[in-house]
BALUMKOL-323921 format. One record per residue: residue number from 1; residue in three letters; x, y, z of N, C-alpha, C in turn; chain. Coordinates in nm, 2 decimals, always signed. Atoms other than C-alpha are relative to their C-alpha. Layout:
<torzas>
  num  residuo  n_east  n_north    n_up  ca_east  ca_north   ca_up  c_east  c_north    c_up  cadena
  NUM      Ala       X        Y       Z        X         Y       Z       X        Y       Z       A
...
</torzas>
This chain:
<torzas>
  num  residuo  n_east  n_north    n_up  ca_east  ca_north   ca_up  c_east  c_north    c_up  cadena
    1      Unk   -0.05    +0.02   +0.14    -8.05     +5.61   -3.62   +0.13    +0.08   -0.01       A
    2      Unk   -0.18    -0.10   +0.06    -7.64     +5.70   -3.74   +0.00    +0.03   -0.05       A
    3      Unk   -0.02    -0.04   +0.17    -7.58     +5.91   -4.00   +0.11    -0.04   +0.00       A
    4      Unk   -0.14    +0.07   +0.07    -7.35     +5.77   -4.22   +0.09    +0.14   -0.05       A
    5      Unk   -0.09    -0.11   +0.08    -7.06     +6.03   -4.24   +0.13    -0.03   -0.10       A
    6      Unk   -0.11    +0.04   +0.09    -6.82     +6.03   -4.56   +0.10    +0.02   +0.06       A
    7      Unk   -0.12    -0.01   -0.07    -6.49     +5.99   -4.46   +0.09    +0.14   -0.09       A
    8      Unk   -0.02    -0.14   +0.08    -6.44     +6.33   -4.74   -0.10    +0.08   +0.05       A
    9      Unk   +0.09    -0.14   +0.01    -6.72     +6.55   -4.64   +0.06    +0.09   +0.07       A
   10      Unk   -0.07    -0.18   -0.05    -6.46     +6.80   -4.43   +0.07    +0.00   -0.11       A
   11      Unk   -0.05    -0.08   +0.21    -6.33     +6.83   -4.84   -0.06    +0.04   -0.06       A
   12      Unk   +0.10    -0.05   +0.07    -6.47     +7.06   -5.02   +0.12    +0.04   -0.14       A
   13      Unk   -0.06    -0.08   +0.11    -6.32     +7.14   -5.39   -0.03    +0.14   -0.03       A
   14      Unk   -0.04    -0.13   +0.00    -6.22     +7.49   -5.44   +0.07    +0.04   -0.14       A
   15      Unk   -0.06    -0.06   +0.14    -6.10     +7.71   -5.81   +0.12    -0.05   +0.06       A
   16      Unk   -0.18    -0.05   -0.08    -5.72     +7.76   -5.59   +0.04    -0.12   +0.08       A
   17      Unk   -0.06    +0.10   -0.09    -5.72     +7.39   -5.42   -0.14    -0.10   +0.04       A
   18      Unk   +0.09    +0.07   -0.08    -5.93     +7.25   -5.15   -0.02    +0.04   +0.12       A
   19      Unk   +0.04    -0.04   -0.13    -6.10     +7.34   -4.84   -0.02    -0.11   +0.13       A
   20      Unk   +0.03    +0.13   -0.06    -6.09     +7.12   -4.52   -0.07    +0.11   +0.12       A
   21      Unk   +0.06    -0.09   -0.12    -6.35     +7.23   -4.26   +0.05    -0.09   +0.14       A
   22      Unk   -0.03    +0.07   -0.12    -6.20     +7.15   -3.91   -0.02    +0.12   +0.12       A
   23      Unk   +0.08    -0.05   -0.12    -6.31     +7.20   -3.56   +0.18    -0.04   +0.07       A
   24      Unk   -0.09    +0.01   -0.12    -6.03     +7.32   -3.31   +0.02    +0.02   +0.08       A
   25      Unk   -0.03    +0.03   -0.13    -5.92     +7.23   -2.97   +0.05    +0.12   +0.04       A
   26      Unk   -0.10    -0.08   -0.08    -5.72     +7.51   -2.80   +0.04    -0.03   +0.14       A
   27      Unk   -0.02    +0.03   -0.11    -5.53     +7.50   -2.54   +0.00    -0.17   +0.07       A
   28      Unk   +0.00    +0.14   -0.01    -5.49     +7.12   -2.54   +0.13    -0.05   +0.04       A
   29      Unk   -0.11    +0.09   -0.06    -5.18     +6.91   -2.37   +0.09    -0.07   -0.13       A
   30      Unk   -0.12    -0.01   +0.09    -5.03     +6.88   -2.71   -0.08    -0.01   -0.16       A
   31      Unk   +0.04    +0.03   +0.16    -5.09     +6.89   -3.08   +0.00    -0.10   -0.05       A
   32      Unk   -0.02    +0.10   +0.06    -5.22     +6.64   -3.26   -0.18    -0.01   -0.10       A
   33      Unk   +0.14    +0.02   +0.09    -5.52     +6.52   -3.50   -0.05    -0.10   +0.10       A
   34      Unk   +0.07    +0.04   -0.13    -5.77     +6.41   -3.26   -0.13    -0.11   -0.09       A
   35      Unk   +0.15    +0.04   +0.10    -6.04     +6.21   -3.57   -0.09    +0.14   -0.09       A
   36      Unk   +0.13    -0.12   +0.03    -6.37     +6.38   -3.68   -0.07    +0.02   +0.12       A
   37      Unk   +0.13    -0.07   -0.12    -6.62     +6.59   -3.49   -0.08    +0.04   -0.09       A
   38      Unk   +0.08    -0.06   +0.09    -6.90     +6.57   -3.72   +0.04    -0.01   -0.18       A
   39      Unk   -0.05    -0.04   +0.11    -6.86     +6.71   -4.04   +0.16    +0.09   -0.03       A
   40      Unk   -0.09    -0.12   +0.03    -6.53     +6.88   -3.96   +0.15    -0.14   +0.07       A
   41      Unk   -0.11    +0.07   -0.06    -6.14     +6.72   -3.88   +0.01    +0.08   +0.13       A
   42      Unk   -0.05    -0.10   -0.16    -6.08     +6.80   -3.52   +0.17    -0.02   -0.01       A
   43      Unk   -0.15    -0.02   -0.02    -5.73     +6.93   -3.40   +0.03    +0.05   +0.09       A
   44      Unk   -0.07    -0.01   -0.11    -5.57     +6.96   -3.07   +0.05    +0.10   -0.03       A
   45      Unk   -0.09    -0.03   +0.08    -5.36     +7.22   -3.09   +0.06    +0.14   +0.17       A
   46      Unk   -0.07    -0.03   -0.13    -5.18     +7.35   -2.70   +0.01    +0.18   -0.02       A
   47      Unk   +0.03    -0.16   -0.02    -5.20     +7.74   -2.81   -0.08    +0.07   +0.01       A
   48      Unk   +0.14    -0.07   -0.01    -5.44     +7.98   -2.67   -0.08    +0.06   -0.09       A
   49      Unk   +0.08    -0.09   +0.11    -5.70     +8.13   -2.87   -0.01    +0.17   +0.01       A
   50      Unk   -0.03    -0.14   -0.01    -5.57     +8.44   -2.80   +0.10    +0.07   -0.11       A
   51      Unk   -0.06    -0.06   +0.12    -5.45     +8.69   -3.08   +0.03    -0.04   -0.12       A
   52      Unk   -0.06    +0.10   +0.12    -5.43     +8.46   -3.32   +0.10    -0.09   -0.01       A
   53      Unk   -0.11    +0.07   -0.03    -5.21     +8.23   -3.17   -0.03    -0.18   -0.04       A
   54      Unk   +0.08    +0.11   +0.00    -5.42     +7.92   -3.20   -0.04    -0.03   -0.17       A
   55      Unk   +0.03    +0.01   +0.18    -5.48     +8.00   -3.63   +0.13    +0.01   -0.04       A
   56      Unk   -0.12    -0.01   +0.10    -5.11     +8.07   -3.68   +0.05    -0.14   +0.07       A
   57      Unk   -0.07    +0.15   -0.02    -5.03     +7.70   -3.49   -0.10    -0.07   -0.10       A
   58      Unk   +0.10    +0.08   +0.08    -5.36     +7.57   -3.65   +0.09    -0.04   -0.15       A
   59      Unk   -0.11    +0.05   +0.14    -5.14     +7.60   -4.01   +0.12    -0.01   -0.01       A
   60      Unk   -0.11    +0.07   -0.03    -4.84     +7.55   -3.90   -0.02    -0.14   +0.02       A
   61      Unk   +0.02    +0.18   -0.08    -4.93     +7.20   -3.76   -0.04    -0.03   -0.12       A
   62      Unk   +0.03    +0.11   +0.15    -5.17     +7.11   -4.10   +0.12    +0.04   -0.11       A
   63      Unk   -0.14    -0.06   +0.08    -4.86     +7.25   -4.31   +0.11    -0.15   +0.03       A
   64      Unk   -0.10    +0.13   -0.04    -4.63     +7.02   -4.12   -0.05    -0.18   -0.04       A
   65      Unk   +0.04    +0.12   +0.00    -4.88     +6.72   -4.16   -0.01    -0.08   -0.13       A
   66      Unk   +0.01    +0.04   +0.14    -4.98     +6.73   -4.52   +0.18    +0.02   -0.10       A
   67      Unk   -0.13    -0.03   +0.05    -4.58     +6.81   -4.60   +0.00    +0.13   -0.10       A
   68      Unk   +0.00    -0.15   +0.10    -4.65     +7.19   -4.76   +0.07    +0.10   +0.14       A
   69      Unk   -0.08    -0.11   -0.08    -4.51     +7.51   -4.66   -0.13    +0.05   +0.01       A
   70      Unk   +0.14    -0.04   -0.03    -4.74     +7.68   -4.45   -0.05    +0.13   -0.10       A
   71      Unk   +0.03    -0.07   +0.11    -4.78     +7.95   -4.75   -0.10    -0.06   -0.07       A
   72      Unk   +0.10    +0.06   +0.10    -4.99     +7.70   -4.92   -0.12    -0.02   +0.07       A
   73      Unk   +0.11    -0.02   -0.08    -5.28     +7.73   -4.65   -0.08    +0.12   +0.04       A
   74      Unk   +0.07    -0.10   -0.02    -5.51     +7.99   -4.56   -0.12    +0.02   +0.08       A
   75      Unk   +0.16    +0.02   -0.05    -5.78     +8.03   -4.32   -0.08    +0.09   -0.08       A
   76      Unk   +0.09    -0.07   +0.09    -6.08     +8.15   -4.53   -0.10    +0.02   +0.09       A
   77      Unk   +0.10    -0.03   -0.07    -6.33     +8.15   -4.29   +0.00    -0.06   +0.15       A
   78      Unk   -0.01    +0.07   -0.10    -6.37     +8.12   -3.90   +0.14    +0.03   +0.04       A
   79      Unk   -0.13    -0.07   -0.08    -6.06     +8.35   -3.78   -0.04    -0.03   +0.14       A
   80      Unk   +0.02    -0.05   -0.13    -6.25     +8.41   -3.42   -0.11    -0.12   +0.04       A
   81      Unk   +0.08    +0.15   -0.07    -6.44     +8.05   -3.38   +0.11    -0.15   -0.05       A
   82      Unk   -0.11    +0.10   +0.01    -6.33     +7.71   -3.36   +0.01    -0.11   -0.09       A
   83      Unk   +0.01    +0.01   +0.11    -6.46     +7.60   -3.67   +0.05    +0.08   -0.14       A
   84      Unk   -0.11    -0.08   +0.05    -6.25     +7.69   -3.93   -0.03    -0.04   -0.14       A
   85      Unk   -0.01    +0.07   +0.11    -6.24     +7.66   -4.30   +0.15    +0.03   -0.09       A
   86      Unk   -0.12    -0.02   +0.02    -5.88     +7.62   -4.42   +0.04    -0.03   -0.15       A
   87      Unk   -0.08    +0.05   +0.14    -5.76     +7.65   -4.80   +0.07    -0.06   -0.02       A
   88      Unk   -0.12    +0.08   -0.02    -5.48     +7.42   -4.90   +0.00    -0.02   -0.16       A
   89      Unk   -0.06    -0.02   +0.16    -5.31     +7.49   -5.25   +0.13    -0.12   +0.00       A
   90      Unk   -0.07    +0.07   +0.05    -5.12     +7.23   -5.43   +0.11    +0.05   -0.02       A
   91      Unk   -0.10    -0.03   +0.04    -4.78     +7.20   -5.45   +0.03    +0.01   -0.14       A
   92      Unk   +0.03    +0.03   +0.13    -4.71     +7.35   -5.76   +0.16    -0.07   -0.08       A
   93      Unk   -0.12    +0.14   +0.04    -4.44     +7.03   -5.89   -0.01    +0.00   -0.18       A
   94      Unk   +0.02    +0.00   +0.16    -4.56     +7.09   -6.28   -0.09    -0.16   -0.01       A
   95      Unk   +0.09    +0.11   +0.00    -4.76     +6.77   -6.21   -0.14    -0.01   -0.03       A
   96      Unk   +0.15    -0.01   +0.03    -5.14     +6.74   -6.35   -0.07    -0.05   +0.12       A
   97      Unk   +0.12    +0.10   -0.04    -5.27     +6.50   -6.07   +0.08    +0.04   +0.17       A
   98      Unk   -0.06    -0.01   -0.09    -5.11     +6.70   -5.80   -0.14    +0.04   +0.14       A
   99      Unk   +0.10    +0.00   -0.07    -5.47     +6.81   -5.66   -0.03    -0.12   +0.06       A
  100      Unk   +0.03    +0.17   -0.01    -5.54     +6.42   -5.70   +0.04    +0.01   +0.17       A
  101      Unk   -0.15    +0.04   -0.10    -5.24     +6.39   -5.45   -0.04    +0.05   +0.11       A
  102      Unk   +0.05    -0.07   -0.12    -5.36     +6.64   -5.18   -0.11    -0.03   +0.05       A
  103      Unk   +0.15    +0.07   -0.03    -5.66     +6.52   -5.17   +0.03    -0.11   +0.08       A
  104      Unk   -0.07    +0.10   -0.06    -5.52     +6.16   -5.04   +0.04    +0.02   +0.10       A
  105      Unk   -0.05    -0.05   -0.11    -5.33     +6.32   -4.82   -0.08    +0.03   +0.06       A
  106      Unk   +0.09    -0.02   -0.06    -5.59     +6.48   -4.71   -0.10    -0.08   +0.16       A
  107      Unk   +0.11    +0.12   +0.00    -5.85     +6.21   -4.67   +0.11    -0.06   +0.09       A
  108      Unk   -0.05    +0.08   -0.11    -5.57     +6.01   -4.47   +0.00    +0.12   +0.17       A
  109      Unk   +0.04    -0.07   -0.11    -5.56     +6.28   -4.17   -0.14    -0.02   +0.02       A
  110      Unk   +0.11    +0.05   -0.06    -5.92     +6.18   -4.13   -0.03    -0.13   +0.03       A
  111      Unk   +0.03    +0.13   -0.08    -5.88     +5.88   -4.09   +0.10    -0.04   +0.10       A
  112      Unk   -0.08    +0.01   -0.08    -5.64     +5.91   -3.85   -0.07    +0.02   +0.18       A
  113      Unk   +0.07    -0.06   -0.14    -5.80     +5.87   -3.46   +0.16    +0.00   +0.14       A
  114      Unk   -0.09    -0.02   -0.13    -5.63     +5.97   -3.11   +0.02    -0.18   +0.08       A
</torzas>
């Protein structure tokens, strides 16, 4: 039997934004959004997991994807594994429905496959 996974359940709403839980590759032949693995967005991402080389590309790369400065991200949890849980604050545009907005964005990187 399949479980039926939401195409939102690596979104979690957060006071400061939104949380995306994703599972990452290191050391991979190039960066890129690879689908889901489970409940989490997987992510390629060609820098070692060494010193934190692999969590400062990890938000660089979703920064570049979702169109924010990587300021507006944060790993919160899962510095030294490869599950990760990454904050992601709204651009703040004076817009009301700008969470709306990120969220979308969001949601489209998972439905994105290799």
């Amino acid at each position: 039997m399949e479980r039926d996974v939401s195409k939102t359940e690596f979104i979690q709403v957060h006071p400061n934004g939104l949380v995306i839980k994703v599972f990452v590759l290191p050391r991979s032949s190039k960066n890129m959004l690879a689908g889901r693995h489970g409940d989490t967005l997987k992510i390629k991402l060609t820098a070692p997991p060494v010193e934190g080389a692999a969590n400062k590309m990890c938000i660089t790369f979703l920064a570049q994807c979702l169109g924010l400065a990587k300021s507006s991200l944060e790993i919160v949890s899962g510095h030294a594994s490869r599950t990760k849980l990454i904050l992601v604050r709204p651009a703040k545009n004076g817009r009301g429905d700008a969470l709306k907005d990120l969220k979308k964005r969001i949601e489209a990187l998972g439905l994105t496959q290799k």
